[in-house]
MARVEXGU-882327 format. One record per residue: residue number from 1; chain; x, y, z of N, C-alpha, C, O in turn; residue in three letters. Coordinates in nm, 3 decimals, padded with zeros to 5 digits. Example, Ala and Ser with C-alpha at 12.3 -4.5 7.8 and 13.67 -1.06 7.14 Angstrom:
% MARVEXGU-882327
+-----+---+---------+---------+---------+---------+---------+---------+---------+---------+---------+---------+---------+---------+-----+
:   k : c :     n_u :     n_v :     n_w :    ca_u :    ca_v :    ca_w :     c_u :     c_v :     c_w :     o_u :     o_v :     o_w :   r :
+-----+---+---------+---------+---------+---------+---------+---------+---------+---------+---------+---------+---------+---------+-----+
:   1 : A :  01.319 : -00.569 :  00.780 :  01.230 : -00.450 :  00.780 :  01.320 : -00.330 :  00.780 :  01.424 : -00.332 :  00.846 : ALA :
:   2 : A :  01.285 : -00.225 :  00.708 :  01.367 : -00.106 :  00.714 :  01.290 :  00.003 :  00.787 :  01.341 :  00.114 :  00.804 : SER :
+-----+---+---------+---------+---------+---------+---------+---------+---------+---------+---------+---------+---------+---------+-----+
***
This chain:
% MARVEXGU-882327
+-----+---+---------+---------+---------+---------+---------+---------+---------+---------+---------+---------+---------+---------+-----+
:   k : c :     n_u :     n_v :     n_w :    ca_u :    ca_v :    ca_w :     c_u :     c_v :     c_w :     o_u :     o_v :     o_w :   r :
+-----+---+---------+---------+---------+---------+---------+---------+---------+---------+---------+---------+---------+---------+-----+
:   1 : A :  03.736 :  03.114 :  00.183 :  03.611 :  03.120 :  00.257 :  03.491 :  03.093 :  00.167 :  03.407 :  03.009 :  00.198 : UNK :
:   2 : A :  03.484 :  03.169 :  00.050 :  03.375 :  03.142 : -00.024 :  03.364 :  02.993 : -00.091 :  03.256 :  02.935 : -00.105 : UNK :
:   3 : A :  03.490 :  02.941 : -00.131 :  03.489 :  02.844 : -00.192 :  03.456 :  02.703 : -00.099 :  03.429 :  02.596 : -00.153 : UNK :
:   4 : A :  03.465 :  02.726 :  00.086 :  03.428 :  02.650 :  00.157 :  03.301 :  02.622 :  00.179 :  03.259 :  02.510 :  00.209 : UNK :
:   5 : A :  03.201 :  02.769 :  00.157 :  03.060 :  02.789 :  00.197 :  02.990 :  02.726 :  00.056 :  02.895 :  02.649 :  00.062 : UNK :
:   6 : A :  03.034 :  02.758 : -00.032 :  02.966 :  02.685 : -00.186 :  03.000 :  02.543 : -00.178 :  02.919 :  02.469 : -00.233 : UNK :
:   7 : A :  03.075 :  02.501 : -00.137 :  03.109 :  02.290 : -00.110 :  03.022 :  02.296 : -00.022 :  02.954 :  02.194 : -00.032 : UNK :
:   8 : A :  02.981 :  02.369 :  00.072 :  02.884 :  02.281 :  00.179 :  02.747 :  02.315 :  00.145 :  02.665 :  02.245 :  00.204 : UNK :
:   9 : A :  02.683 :  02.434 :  00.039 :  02.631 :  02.448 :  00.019 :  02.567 :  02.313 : -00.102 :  02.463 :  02.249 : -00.092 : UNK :
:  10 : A :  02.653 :  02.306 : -00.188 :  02.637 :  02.212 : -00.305 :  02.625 :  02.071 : -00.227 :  02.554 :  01.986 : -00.282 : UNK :
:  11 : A :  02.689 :  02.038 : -00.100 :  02.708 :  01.910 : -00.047 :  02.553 :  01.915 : -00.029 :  02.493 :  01.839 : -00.105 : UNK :
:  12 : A :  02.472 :  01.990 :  00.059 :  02.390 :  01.993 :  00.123 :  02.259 :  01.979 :  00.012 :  02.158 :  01.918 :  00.047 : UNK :
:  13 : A :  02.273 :  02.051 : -00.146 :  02.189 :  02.014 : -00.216 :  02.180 :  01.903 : -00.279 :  02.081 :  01.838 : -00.314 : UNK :
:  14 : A :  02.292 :  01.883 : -00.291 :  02.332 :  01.705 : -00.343 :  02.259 :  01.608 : -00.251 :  02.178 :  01.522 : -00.286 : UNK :
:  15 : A :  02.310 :  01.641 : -00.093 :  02.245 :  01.543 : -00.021 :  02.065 :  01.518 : -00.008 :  02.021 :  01.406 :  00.018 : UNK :
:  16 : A :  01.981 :  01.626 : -00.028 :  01.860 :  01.693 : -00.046 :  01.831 :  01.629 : -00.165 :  01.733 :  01.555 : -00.152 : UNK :
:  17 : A :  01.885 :  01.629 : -00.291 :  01.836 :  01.552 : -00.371 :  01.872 :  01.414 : -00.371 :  01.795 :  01.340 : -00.432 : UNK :
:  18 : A :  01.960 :  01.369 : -00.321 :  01.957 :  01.209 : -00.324 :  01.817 :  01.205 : -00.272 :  01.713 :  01.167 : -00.327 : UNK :
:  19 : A :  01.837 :  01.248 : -00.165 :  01.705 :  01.169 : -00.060 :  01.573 :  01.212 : -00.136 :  01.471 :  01.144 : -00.124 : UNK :
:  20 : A :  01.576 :  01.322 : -00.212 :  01.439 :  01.319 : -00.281 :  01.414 :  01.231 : -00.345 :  01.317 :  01.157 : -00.325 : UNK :
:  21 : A :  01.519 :  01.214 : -00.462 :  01.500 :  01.099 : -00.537 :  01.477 :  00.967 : -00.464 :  01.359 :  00.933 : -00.461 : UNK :
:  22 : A :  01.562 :  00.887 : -00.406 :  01.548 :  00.816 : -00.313 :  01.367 :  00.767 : -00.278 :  01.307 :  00.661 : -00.297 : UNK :
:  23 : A :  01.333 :  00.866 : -00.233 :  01.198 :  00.886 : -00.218 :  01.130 :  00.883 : -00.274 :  01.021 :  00.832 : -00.248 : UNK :
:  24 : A :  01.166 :  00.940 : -00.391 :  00.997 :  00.919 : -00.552 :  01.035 :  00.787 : -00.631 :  00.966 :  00.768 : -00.730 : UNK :
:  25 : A :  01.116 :  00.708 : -00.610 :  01.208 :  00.595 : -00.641 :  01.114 :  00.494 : -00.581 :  01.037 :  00.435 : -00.656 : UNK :
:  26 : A :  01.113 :  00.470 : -00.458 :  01.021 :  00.439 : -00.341 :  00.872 :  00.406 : -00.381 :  00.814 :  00.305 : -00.421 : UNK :
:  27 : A :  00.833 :  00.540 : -00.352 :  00.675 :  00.572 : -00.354 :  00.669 :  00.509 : -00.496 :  00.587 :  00.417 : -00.504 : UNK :
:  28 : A :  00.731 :  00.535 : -00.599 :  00.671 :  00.508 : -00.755 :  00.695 :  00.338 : -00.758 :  00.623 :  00.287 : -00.843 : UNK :
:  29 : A :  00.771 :  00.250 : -00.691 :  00.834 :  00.139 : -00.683 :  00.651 :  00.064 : -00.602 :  00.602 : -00.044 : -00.636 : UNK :
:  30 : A :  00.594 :  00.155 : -00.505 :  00.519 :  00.099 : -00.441 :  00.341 :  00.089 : -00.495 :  00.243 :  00.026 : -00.454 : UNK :
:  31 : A :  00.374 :  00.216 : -00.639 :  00.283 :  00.254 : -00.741 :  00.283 :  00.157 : -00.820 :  00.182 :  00.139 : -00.887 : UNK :
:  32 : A :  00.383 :  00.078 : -00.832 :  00.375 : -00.062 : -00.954 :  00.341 : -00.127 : -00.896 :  00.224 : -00.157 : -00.920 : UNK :
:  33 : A :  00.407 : -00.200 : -00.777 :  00.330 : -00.325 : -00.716 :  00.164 : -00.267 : -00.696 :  00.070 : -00.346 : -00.705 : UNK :
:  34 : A :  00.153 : -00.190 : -00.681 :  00.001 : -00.120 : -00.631 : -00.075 : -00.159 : -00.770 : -00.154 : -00.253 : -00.774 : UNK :
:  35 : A : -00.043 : -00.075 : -00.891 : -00.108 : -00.118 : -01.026 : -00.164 : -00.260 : -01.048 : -00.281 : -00.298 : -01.064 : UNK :
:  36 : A : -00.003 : -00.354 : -01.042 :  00.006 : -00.468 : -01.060 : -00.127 : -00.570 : -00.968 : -00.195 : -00.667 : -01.000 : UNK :
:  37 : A : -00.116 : -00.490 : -00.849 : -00.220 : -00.594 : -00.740 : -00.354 : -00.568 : -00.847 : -00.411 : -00.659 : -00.908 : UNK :
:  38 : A : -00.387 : -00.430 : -00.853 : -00.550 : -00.418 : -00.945 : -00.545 : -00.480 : -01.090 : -00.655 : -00.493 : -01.144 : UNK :
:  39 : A : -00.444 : -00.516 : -01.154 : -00.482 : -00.547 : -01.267 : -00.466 : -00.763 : -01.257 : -00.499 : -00.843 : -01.344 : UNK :
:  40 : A : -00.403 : -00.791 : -01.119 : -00.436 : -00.927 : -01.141 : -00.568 : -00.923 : -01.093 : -00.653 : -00.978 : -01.164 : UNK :
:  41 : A : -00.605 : -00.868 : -00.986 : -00.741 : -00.857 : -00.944 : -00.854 : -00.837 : -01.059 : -00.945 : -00.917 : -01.085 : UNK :
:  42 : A : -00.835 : -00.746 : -01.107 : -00.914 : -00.714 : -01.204 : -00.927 : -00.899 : -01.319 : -01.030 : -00.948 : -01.364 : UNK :
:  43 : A : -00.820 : -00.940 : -01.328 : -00.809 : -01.051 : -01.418 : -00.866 : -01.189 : -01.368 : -00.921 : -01.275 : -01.435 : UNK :
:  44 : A : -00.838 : -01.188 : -01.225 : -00.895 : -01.246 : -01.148 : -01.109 : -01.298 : -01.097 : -01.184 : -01.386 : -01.054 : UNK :
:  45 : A : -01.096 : -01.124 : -01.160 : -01.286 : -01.127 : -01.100 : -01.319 : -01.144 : -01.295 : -01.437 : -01.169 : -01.319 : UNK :
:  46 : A : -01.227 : -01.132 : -01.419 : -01.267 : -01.140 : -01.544 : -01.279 : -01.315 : -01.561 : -01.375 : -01.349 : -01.630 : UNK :
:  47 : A : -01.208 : -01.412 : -01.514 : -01.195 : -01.529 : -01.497 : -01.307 : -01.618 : -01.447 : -01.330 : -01.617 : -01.326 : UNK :
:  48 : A : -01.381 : -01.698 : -01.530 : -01.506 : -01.772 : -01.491 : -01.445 : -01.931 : -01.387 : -01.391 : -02.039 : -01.412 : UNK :
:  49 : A : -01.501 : -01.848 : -01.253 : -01.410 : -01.982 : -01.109 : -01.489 : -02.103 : -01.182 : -01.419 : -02.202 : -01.165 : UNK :
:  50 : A : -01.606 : -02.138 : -01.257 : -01.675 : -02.276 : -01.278 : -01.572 : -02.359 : -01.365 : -01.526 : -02.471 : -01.346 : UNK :
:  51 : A : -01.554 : -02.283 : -01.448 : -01.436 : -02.339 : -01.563 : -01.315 : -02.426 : -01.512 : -01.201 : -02.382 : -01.495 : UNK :
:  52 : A : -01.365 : -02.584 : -01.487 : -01.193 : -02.589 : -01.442 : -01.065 : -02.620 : -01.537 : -00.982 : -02.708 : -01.510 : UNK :
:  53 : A : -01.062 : -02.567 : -01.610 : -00.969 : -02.520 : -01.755 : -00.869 : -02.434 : -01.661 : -00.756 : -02.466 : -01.622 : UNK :
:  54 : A : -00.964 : -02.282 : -01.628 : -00.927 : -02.189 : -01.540 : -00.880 : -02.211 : -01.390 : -00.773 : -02.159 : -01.361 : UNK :
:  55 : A : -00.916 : -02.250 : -01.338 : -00.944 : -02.251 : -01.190 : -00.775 : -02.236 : -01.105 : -00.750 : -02.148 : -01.023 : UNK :
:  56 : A : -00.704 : -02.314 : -01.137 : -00.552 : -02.297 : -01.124 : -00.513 : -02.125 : -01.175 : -00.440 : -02.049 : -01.112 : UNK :
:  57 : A : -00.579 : -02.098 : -01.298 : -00.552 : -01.899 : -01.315 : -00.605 : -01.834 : -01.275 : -00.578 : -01.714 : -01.278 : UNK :
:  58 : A : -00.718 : -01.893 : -01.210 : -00.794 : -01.828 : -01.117 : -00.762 : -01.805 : -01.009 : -00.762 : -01.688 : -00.973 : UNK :
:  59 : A : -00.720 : -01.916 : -00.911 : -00.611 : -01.895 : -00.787 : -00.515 : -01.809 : -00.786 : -00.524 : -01.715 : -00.707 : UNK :
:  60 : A : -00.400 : -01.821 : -00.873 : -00.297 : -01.776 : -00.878 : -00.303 : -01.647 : -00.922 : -00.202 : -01.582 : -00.893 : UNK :
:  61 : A : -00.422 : -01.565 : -01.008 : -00.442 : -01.443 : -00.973 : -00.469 : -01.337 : -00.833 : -00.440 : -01.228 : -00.784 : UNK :
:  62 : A : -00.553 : -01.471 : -00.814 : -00.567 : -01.377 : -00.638 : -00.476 : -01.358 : -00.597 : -00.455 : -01.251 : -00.540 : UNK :
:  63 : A : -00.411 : -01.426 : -00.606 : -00.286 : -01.502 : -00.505 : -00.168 : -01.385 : -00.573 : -00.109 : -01.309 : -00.496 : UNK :
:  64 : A : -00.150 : -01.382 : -00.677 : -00.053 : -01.277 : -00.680 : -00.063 : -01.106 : -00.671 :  00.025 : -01.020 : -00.677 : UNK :
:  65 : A : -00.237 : -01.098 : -00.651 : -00.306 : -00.961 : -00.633 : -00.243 : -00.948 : -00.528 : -00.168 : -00.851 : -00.521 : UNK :
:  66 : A : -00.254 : -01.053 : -00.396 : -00.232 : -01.029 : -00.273 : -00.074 : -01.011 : -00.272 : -00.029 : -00.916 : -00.208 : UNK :
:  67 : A :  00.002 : -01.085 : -00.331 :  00.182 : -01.037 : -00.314 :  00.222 : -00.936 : -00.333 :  00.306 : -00.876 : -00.267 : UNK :
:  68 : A :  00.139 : -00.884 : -00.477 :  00.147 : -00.723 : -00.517 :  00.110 : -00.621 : -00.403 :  00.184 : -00.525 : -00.380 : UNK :
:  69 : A :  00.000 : -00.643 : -00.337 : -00.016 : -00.557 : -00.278 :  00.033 : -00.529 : -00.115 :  00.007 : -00.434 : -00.041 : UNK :
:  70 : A :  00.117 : -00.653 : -00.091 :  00.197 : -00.688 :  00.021 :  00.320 : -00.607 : -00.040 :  00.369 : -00.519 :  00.031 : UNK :
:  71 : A :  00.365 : -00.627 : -00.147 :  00.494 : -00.558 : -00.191 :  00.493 : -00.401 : -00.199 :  00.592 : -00.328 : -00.192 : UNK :
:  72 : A :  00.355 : -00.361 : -00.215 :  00.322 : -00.223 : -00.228 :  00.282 : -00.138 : -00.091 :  00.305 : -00.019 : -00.067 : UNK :
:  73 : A :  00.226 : -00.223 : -00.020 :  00.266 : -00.197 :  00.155 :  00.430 : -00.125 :  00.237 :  00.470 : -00.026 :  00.299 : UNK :
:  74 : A :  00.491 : -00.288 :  00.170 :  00.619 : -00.298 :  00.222 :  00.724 : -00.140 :  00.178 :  00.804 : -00.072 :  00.242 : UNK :
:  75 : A :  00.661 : -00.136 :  00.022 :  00.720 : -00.012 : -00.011 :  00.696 :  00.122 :  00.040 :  00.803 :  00.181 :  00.052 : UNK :
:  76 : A :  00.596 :  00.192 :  00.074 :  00.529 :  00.264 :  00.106 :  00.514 :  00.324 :  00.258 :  00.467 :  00.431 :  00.296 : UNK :
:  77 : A :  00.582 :  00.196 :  00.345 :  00.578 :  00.204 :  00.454 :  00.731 :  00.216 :  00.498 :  00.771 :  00.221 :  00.614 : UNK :
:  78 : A :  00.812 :  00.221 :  00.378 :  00.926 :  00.256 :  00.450 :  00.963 :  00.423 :  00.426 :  01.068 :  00.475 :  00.465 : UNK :
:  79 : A :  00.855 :  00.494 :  00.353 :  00.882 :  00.623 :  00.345 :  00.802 :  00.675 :  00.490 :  00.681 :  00.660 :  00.507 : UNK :
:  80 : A :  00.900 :  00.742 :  00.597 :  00.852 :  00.763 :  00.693 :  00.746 :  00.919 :  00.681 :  00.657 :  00.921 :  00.766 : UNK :
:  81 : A :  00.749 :  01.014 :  00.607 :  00.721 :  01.081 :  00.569 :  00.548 :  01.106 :  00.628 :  00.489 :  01.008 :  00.583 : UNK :
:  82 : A :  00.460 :  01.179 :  00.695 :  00.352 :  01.174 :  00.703 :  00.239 :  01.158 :  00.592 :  00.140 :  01.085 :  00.603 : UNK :
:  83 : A :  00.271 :  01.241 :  00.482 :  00.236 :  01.253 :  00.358 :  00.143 :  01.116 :  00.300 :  00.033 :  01.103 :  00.247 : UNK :
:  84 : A :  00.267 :  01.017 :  00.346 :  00.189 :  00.852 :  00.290 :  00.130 :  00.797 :  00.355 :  00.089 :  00.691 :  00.307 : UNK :
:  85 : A :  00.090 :  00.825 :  00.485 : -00.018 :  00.764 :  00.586 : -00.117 :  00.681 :  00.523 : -00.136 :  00.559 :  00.520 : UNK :
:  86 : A : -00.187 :  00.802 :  00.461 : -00.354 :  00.784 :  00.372 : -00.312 :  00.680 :  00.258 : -00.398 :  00.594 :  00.242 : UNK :
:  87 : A : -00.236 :  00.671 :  00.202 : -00.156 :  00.551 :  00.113 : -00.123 :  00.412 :  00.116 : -00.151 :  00.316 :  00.043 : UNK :
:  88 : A : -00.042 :  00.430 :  00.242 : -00.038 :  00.324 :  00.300 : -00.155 :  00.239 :  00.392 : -00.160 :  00.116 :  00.390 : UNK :
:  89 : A : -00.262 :  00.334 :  00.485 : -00.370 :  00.298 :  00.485 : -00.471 :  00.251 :  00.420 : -00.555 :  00.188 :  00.484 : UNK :
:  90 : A : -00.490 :  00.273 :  00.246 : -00.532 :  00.253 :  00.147 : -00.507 :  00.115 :  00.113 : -00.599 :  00.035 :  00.096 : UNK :
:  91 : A : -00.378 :  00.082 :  00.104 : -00.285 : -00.039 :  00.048 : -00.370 : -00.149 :  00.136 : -00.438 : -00.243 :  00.094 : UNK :
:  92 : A : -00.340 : -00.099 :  00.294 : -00.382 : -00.204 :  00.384 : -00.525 : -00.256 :  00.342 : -00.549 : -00.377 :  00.336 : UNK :
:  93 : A : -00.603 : -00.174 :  00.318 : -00.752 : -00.211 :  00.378 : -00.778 : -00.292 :  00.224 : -00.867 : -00.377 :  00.230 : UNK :
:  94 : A : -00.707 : -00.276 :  00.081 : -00.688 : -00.334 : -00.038 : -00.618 : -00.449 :  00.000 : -00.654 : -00.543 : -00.070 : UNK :
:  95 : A : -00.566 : -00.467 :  00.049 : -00.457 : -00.609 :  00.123 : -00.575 : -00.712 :  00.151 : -00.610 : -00.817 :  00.098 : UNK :
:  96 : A : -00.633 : -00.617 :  00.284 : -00.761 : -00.679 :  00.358 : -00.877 : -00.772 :  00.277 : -00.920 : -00.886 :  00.294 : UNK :
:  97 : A : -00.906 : -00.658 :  00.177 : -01.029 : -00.703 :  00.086 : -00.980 : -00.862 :  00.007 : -01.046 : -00.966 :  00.016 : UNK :
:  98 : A : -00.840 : -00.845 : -00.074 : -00.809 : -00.952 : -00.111 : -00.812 : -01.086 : -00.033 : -00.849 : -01.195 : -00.078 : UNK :
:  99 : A : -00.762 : -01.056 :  00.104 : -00.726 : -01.150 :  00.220 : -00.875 : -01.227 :  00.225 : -00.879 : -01.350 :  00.224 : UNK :
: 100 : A : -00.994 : -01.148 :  00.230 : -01.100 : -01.214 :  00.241 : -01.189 : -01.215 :  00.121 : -01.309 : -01.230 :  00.144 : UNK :
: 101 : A : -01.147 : -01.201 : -00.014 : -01.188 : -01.280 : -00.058 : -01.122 : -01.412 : -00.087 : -01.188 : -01.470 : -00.173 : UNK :
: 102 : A : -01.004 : -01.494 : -00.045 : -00.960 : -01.572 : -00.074 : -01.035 : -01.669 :  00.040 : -01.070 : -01.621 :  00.148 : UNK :
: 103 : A : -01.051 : -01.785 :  00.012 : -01.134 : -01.885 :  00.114 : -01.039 : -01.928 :  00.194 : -01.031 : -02.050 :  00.177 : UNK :
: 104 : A : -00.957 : -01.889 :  00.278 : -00.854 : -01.957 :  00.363 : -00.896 : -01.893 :  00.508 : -00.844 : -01.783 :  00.527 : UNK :
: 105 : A : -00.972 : -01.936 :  00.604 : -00.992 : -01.896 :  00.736 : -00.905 : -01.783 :  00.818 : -00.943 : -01.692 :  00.891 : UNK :
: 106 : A : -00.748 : -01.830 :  00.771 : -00.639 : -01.758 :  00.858 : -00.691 : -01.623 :  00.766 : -00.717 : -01.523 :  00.832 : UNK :
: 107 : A : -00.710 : -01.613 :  00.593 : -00.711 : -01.514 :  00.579 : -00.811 : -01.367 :  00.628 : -00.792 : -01.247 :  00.647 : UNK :
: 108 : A : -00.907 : -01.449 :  00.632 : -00.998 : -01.375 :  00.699 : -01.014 : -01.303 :  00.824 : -01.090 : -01.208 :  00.847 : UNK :
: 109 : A : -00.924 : -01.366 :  00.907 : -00.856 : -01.319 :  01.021 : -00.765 : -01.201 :  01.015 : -00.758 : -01.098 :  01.082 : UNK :
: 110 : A : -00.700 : -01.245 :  00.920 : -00.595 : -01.107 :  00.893 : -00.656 : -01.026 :  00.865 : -00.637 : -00.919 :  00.923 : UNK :
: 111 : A : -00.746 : -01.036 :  00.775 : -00.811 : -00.931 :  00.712 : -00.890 : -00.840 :  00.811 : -00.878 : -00.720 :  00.837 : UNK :
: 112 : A : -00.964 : -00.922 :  00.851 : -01.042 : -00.852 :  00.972 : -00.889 : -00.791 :  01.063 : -00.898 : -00.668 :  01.072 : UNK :
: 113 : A : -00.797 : -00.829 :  01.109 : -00.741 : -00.751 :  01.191 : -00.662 : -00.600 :  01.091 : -00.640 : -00.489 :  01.138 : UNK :
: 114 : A : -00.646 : -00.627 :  01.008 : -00.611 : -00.522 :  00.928 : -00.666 : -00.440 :  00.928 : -00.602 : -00.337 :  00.946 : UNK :
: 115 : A : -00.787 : -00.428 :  00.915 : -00.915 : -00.349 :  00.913 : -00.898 : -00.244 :  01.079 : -00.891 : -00.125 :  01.110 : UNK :
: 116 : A : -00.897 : -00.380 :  01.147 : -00.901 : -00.335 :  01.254 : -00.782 : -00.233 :  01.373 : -00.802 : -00.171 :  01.478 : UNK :
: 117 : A : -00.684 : -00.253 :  01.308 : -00.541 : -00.164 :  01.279 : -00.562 : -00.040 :  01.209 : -00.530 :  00.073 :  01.244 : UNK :
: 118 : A : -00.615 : -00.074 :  01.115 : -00.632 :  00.069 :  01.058 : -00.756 :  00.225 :  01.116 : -00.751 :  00.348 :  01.107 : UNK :
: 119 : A : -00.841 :  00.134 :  01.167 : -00.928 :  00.180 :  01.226 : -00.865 :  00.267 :  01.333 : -00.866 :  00.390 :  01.346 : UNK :
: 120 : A : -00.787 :  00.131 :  01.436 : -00.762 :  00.232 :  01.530 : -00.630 :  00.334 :  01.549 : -00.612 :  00.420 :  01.636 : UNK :
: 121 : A : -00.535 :  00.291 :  01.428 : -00.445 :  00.404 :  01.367 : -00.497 :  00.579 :  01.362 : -00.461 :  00.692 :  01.397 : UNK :
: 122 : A : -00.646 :  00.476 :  01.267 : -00.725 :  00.628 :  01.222 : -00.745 :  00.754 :  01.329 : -00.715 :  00.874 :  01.319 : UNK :
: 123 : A : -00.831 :  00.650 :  01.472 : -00.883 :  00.706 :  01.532 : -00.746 :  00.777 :  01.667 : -00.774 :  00.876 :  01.734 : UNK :
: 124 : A : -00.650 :  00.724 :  01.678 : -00.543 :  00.775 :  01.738 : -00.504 :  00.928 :  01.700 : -00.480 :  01.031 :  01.763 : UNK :
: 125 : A : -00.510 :  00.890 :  01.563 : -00.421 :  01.011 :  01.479 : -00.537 :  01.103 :  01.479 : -00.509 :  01.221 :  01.457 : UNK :
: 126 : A : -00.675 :  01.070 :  01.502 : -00.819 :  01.216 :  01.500 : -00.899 :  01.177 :  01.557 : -00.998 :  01.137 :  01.495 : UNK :
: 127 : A : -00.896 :  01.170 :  01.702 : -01.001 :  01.120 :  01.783 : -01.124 :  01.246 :  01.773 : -01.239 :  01.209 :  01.799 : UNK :
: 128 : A : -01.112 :  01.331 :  01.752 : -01.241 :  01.392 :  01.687 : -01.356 :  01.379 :  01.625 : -01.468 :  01.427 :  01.638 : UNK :
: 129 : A : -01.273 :  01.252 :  01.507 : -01.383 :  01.181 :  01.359 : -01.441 :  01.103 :  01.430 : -01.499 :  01.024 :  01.355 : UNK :
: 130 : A : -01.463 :  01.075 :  01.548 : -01.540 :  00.990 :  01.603 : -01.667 :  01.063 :  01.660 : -01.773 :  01.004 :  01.637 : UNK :
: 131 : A : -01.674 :  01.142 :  01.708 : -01.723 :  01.256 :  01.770 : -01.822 :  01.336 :  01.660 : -01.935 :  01.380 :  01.681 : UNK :
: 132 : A : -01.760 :  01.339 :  01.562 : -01.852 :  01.433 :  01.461 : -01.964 :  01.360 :  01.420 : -01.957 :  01.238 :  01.436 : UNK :
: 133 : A : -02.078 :  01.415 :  01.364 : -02.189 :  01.327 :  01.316 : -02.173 :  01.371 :  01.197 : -02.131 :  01.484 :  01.173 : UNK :
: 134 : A : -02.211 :  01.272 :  01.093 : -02.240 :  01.310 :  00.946 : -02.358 :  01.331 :  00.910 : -02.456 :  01.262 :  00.939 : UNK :
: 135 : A : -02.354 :  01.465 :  00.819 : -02.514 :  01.507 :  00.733 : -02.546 :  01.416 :  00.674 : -02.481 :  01.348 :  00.595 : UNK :
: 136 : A : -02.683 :  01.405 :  00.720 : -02.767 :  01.327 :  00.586 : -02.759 :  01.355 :  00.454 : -02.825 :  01.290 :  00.373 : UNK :
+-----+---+---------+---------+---------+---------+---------+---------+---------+---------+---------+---------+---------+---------+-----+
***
């Protein structure tokens, strides 16, 4: 008897920690692409666009800010967890910003609808914050 209740006990912590791990595996997986998006960005706005020496490293920084931070979405959003909402909301509206600064019409579109997803995510989940006024 005892030796049945300690296997299901140990099963049950075993299983508890996979999935933890599992999980900070995840989230930290969605912390690199996340890094990675700000530091091409960052390399990106350090890069003089007149220079056309640059201009090709100039693109392709944006351009991979935005994959990073598509990859850091993708990650983030598969932890169903409430916890990462504000995270993954974060990611988006960083997605967004990139989307429009890149000169591509469609992107700007996205961007704006991203924005606009998130907004009304926001306001679903606390239709209240709409309602409140803020102090001067």
């Amino acid at each position: 008897m005892w030796d049945s209740t300690i296997s299901q006990i140990r099963n049950k912590l075993e299983d508890e920690l996979r999935k933890s791990s599992e999980e900070n595996q995840t989230f930290f997986t969605s912390k690199i692409h996340e890094v990675l998006a700000y530091i091409h960005y960052l390399k990106y706005k350090m890069i003089e666009p007149r220079d056309e020496r640059m201009e090709i490293q100039y693109k392709d920084c944006l351009e991979l800010a935005i994959v990073e931070a598509e990859s850091a979405i993708s990650y983030i959003e598969k932890l169903k967890d409430n916890k990462y909402k504000g995270r993954a909301s974060i990611l988006r509206l960083t997605l967004a910003y990139h989307l429009a600064t890149r000169s591509n019409q469609d992107d700007k579109y996205n961007a704006l609808r991203l924005v606009k997803e998130n907004w009304e995510a926001a306001i679903k989940e606390k239709p209240s914050a709409l309602s409140q006024k803020s102090s001067p």
